[in-house]
MARBA-3410 file (N, C-alpha, C, O; in Angstrom, 1 decimal):
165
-14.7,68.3,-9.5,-15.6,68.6,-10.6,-17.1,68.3,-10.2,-18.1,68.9,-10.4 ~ -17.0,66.9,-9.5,-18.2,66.5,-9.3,-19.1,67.5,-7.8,-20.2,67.3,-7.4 ~ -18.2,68.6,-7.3,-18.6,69.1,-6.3,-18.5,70.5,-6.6,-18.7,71.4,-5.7 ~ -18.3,70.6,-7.8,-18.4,72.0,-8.8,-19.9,71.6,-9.1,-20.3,72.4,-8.3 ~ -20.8,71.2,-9.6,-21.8,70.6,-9.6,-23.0,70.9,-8.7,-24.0,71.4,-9.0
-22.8,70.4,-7.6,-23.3,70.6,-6.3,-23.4,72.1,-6.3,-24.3,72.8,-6.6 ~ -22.1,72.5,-5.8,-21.8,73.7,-5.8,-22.8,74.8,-6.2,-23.5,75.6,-5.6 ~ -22.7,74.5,-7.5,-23.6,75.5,-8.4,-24.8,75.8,-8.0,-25.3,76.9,-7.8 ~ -25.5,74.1,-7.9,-27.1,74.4,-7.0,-27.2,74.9,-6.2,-28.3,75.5,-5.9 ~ -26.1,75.1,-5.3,-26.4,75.8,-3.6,-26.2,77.2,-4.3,-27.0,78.1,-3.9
-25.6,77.4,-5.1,-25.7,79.1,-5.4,-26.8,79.4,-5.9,-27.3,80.5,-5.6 ~ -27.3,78.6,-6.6,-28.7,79.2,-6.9,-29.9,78.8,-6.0,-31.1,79.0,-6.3 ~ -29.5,78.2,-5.2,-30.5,78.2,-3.7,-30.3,79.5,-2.4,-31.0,80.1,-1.6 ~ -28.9,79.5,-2.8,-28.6,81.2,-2.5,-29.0,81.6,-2.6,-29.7,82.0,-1.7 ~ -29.0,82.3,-4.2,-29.8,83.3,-4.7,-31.0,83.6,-4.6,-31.7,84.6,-4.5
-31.1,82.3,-4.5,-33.2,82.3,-4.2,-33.4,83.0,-3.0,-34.2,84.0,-3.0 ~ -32.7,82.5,-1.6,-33.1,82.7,-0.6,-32.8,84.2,-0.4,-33.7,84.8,0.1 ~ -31.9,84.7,-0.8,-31.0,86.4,-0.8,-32.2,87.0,-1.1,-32.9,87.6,-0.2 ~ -32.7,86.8,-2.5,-34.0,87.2,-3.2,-35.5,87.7,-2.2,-36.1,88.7,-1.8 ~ -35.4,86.3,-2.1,-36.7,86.3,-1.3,-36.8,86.9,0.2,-37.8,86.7,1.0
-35.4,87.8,0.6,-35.5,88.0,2.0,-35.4,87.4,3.4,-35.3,88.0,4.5 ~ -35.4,85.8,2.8,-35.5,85.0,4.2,-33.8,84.8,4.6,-32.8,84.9,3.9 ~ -34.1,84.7,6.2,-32.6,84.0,6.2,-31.9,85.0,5.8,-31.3,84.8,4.7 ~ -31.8,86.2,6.3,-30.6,87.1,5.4,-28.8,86.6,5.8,-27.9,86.6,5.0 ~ -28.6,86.4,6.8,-27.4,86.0,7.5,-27.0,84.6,7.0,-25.9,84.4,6.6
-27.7,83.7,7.1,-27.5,82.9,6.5,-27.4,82.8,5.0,-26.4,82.1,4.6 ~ -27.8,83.0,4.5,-27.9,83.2,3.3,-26.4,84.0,2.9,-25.5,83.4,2.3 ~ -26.5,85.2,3.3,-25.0,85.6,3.3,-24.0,84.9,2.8,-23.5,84.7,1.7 ~ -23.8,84.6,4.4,-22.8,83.6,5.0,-22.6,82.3,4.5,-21.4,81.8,4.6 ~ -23.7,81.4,3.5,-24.0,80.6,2.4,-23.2,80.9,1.3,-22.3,80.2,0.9
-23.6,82.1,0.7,-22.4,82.9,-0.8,-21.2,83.2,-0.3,-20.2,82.8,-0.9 ~ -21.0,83.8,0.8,-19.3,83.6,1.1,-18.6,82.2,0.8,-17.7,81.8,0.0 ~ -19.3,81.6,1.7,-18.3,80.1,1.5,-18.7,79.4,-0.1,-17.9,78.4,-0.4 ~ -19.3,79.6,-0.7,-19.4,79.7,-1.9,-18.6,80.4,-2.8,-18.0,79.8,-3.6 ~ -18.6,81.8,-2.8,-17.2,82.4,-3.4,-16.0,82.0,-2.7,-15.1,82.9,-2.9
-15.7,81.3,-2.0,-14.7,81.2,-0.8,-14.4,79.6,-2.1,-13.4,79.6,-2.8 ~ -15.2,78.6,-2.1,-15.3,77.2,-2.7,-14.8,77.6,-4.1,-14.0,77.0,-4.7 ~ -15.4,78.8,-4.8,-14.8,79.4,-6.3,-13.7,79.6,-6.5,-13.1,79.2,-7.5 ~ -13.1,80.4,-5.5,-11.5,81.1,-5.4,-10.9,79.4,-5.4,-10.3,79.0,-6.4 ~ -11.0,78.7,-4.4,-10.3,77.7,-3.7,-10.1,76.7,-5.5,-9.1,76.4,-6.2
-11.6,76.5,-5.6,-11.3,76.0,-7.5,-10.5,76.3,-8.5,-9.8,75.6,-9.3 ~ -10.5,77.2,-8.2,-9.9,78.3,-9.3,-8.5,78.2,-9.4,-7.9,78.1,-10.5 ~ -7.9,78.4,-8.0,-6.9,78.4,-7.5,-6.4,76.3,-8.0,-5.6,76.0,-8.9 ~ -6.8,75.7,-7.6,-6.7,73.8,-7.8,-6.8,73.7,-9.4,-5.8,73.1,-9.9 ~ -7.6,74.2,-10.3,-7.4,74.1,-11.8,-6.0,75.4,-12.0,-5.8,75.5,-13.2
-5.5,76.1,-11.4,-4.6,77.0,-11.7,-3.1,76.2,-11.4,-2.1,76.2,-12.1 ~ -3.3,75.5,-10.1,-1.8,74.5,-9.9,-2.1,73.2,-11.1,-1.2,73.2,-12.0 ~ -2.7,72.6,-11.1,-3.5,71.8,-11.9,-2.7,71.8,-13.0,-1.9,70.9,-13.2 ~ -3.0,73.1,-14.2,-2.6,73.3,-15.2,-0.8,73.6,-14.8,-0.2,73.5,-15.9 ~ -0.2,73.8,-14.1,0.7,74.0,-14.3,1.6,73.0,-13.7,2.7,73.3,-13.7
1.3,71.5,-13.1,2.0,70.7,-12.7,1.7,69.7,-14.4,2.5,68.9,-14.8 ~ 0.9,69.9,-14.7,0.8,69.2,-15.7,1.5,69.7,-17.0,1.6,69.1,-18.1 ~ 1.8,70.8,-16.8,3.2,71.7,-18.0,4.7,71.4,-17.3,5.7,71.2,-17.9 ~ 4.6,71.3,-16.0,6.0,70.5,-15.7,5.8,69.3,-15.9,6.8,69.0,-16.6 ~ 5.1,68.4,-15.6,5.1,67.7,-16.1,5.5,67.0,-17.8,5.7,65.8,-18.0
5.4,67.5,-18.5,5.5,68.0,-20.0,6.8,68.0,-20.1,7.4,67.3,-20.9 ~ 7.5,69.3,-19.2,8.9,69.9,-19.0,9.9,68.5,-18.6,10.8,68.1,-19.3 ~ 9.5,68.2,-17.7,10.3,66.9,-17.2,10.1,65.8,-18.4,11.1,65.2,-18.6 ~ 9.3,65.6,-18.9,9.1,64.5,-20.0,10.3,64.8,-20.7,11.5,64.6,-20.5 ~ 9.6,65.5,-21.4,10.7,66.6,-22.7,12.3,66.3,-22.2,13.1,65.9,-23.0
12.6,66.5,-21.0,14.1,67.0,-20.4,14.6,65.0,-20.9,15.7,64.5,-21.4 ~ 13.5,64.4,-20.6,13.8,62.8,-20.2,14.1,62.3,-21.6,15.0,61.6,-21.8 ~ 13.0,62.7,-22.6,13.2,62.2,-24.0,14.6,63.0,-24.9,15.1,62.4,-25.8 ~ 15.1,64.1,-24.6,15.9,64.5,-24.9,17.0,64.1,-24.3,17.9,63.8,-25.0 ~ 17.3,64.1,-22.9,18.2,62.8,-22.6,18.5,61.6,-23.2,19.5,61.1,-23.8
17.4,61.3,-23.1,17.7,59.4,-23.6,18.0,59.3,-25.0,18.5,58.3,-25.4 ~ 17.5,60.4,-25.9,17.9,60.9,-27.5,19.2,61.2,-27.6,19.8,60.6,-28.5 ~ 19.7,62.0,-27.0,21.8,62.5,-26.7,22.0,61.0,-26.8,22.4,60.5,-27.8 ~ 21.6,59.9,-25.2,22.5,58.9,-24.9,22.1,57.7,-26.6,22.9,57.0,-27.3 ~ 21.1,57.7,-26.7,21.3,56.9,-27.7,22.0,57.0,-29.0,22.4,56.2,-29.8
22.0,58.2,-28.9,23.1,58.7,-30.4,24.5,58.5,-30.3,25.3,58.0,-31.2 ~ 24.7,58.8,-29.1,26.2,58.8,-28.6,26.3,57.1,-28.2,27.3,56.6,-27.7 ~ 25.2,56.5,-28.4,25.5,54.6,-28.2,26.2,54.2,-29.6,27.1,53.4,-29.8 ~ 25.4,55.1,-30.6,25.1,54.7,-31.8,26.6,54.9,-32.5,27.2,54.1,-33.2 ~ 26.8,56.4,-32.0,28.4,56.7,-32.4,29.5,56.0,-32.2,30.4,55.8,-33.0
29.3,55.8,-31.2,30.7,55.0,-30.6,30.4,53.3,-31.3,31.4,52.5,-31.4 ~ 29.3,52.9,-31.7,29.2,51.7,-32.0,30.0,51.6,-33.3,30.8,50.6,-33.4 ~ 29.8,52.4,-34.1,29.8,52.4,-35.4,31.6,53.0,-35.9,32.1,53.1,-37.0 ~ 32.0,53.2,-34.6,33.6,53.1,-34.7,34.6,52.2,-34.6,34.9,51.9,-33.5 ~ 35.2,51.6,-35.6,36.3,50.8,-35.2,37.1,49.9,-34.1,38.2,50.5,-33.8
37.1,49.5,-33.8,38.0,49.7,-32.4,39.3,49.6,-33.2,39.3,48.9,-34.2 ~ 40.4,50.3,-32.8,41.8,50.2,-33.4,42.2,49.1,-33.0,42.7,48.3,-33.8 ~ 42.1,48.9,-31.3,43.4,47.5,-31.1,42.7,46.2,-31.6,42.9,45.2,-30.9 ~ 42.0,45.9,-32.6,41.6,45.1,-33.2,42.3,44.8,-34.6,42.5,43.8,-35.2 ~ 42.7,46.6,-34.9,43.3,46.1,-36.1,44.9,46.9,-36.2,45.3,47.8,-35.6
45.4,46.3,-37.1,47.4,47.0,-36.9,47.0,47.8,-38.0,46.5,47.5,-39.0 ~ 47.4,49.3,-37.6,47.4,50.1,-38.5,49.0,50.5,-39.8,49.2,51.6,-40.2 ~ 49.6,49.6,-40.1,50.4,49.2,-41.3,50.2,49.3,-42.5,51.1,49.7,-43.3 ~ 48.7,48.7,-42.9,48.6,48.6,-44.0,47.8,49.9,-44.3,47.4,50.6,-43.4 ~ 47.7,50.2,-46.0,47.0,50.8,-46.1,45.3,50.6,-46.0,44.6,51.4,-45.5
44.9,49.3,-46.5,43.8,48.8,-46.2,43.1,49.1,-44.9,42.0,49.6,-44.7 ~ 44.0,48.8,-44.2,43.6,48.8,-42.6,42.9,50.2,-42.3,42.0,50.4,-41.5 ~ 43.7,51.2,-43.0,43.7,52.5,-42.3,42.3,53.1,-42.9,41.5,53.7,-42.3 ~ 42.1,52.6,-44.7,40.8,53.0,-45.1,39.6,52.5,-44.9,38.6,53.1,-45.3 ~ 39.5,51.2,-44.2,38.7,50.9,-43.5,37.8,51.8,-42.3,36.6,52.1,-42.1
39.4,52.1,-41.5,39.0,52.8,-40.3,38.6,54.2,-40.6,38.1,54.8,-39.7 ~ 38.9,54.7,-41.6,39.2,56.3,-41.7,37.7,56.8,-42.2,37.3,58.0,-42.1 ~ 36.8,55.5,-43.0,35.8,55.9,-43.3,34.5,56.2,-42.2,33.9,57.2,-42.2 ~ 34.3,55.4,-41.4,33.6,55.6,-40.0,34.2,56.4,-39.2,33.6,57.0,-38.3 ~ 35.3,56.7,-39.5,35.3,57.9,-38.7,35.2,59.2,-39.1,34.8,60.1,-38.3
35.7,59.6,-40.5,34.8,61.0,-41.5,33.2,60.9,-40.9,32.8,61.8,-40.3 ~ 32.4,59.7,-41.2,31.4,59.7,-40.8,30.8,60.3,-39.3,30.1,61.3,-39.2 ~ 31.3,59.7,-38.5,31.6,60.5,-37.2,31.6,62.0,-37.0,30.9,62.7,-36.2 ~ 32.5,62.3,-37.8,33.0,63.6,-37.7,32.1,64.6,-37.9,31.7,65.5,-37.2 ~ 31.7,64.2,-39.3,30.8,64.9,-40.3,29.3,64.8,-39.5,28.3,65.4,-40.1
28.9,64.1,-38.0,27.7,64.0,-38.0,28.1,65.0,-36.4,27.2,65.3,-35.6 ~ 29.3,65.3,-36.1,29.2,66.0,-35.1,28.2,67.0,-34.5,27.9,67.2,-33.3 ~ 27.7,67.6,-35.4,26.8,68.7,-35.8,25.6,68.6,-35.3,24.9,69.5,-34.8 ~ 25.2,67.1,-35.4,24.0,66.7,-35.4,24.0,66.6,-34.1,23.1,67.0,-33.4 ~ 25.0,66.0,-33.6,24.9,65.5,-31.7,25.3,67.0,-31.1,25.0,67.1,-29.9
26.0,68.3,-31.8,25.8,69.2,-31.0,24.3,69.7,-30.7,23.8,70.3,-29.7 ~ 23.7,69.2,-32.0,22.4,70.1,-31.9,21.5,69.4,-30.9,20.8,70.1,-30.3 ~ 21.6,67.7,-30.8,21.4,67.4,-29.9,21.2,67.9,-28.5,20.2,68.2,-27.9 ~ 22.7,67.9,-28.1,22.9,68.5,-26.7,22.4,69.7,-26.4,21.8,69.9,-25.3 ~ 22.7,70.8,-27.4,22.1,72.5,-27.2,20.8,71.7,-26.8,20.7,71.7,-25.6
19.8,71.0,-27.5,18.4,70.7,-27.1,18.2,70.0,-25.7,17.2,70.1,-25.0 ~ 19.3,69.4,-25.5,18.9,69.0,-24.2,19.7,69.8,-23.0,19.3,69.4,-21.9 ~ 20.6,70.7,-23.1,20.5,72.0,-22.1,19.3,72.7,-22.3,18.5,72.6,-21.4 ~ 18.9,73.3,-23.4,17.8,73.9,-23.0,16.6,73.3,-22.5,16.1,74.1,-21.7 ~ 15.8,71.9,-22.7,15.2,71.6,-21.7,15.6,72.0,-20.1,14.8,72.4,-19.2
16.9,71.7,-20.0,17.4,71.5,-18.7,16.8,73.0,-18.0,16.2,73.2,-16.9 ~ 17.1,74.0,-19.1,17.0,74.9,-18.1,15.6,75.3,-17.8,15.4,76.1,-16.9 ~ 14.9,74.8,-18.6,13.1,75.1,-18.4,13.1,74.1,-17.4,12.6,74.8,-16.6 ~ 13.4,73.0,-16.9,13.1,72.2,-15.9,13.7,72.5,-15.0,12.8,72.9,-14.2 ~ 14.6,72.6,-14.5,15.5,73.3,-13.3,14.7,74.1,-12.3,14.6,73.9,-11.1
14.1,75.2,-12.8,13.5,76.2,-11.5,12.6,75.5,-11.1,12.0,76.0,-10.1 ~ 11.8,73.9,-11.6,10.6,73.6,-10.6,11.0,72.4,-10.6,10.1,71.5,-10.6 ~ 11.9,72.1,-10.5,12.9,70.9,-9.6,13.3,70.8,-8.0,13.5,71.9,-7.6 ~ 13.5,70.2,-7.5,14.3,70.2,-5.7,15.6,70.3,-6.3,16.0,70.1,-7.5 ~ 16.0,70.6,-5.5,17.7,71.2,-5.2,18.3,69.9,-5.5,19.3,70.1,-6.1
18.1,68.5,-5.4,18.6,67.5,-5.3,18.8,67.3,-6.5,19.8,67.0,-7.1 ~ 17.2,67.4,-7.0,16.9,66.9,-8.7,17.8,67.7,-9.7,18.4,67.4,-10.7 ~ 17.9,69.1,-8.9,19.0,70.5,-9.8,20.3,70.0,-10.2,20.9,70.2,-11.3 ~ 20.6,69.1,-8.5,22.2,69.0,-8.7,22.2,67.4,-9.9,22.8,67.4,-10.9 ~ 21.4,66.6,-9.4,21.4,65.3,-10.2,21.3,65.7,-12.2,22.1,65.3,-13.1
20.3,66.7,-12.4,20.1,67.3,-13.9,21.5,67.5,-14.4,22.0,66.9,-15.4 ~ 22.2,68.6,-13.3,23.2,69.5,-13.6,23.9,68.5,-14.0,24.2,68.4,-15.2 ~ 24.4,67.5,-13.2,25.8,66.4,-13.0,25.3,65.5,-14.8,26.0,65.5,-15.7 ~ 24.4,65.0,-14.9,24.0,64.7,-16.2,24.4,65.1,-17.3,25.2,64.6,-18.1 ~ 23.8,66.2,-17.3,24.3,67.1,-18.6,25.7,67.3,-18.7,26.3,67.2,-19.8
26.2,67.6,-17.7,28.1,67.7,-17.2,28.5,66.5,-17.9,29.0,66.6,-19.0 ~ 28.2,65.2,-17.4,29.2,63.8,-18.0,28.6,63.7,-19.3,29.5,63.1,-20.0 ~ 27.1,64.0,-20.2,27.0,63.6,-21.1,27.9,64.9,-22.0,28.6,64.5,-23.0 ~ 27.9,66.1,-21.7,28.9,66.6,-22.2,30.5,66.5,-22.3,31.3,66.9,-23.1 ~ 30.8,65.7,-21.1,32.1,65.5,-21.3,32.7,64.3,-22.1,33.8,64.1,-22.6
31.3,63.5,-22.1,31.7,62.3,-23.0,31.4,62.4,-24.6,31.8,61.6,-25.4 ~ 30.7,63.6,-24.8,30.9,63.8,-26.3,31.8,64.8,-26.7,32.0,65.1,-27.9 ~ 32.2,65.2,-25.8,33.7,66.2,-25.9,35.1,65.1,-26.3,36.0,65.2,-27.1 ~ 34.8,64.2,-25.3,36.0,63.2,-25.5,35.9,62.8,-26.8,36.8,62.9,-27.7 ~ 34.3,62.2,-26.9,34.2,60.8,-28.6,34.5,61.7,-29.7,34.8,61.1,-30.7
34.6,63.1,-29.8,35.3,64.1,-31.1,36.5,64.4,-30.9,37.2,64.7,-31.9 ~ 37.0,64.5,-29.9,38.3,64.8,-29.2,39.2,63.6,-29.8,40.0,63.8,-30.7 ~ 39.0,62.4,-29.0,39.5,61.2,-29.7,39.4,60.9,-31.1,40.2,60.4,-32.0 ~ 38.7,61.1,-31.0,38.1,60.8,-33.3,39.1,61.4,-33.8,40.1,60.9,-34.3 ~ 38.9,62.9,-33.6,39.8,63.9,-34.8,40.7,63.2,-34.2,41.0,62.3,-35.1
41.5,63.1,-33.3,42.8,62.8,-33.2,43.5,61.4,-34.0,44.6,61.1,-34.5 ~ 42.6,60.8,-33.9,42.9,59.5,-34.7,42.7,59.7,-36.4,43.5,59.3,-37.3 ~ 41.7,60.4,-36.6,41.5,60.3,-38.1,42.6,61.8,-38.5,42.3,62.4,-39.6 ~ 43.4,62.1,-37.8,44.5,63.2,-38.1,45.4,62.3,-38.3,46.2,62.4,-39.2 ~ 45.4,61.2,-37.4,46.9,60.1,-37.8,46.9,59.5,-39.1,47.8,59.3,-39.9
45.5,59.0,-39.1,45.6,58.4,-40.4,45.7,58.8,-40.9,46.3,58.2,-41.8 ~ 45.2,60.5,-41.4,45.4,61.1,-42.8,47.3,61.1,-43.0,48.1,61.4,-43.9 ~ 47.4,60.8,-41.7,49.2,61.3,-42.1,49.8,59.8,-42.6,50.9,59.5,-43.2 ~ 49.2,59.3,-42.2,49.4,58.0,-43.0,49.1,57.4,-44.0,50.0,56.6,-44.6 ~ 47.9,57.5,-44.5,47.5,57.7,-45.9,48.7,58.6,-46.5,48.7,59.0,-47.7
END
């Protein structure tokens, strides 16, 4: 910027000299590398702006990541552990049966979750290395498989209990 600046005076020291006839070759050959110095600008504020929108992209992909994993901390926290308790009584079971309706009922939320963090994925992906592609891809793979399990497991259990209730 600060040689955007500069820049500018020599163009209109250019201009002067073009004007005035002196120095025509030089002068010239002066505004070339001057529109030569424009393009080249132009071109540096053009990558510029667009590593700084991946940049954005990759943010985005990172906070939506770490938004999935904390939900799915939160979920699993907030369940029971069974081998803690003998499922016999009735007590026992209404205990357990309510955190996990809860669960259930918030599935929705952590799908919507995840759709948001594939789609980041896929706006980040084409201006990734092949490494970062495969590392994203494998991400989203286990954080999906692990919230496939925690509803997988849940209904299954809160299917038992209702048969037990």
């Amino acid at each position: 910027r600060c040689e955007k600046i500069e820049v500018d005076t020599l163009k209109v020291q250019a201009a002067d000299v073009l004007s005035s006839k002196r120095s025509e070759e030089a002068a010239v050959k002066a505004q070339e590398m001057l529109n030569r110095f424009d393009n080249v600008f132009q071109n540096i504020q053009k990558l510029l702006h667009e590593r700084e929108q991946q940049y954005k992209d990759h943010k985005a992909y990172k906070d939506a990541y770490e938004e999935v994993q904390v939900w799915m901390t939160r979920a699993q926290e907030k369940v029971p552990q069974l081998k803690q308790r003998p499922l016999s009584d009735k007590l026992s079971i209404e205990t357990i049966s309510g955190p996990l309706d809860d669960l259930l009922n918030k599935q929705a939320q952590g799908e919507v979750l995840m759709e948001n963090l594939e789609h980041t994925a896929q706006v980040v992906i084409p201006n990734t290395s092949v490494s970062g592609q495969e590392s994203i891809k494998n991400e989203i793979r286990a954080l999906r498989e692990s919230f496939e399990r925690l509803f997988k497991g849940k209904s299954i259990i809160a299917k038992l209990i209702e048969k037990k209730l």
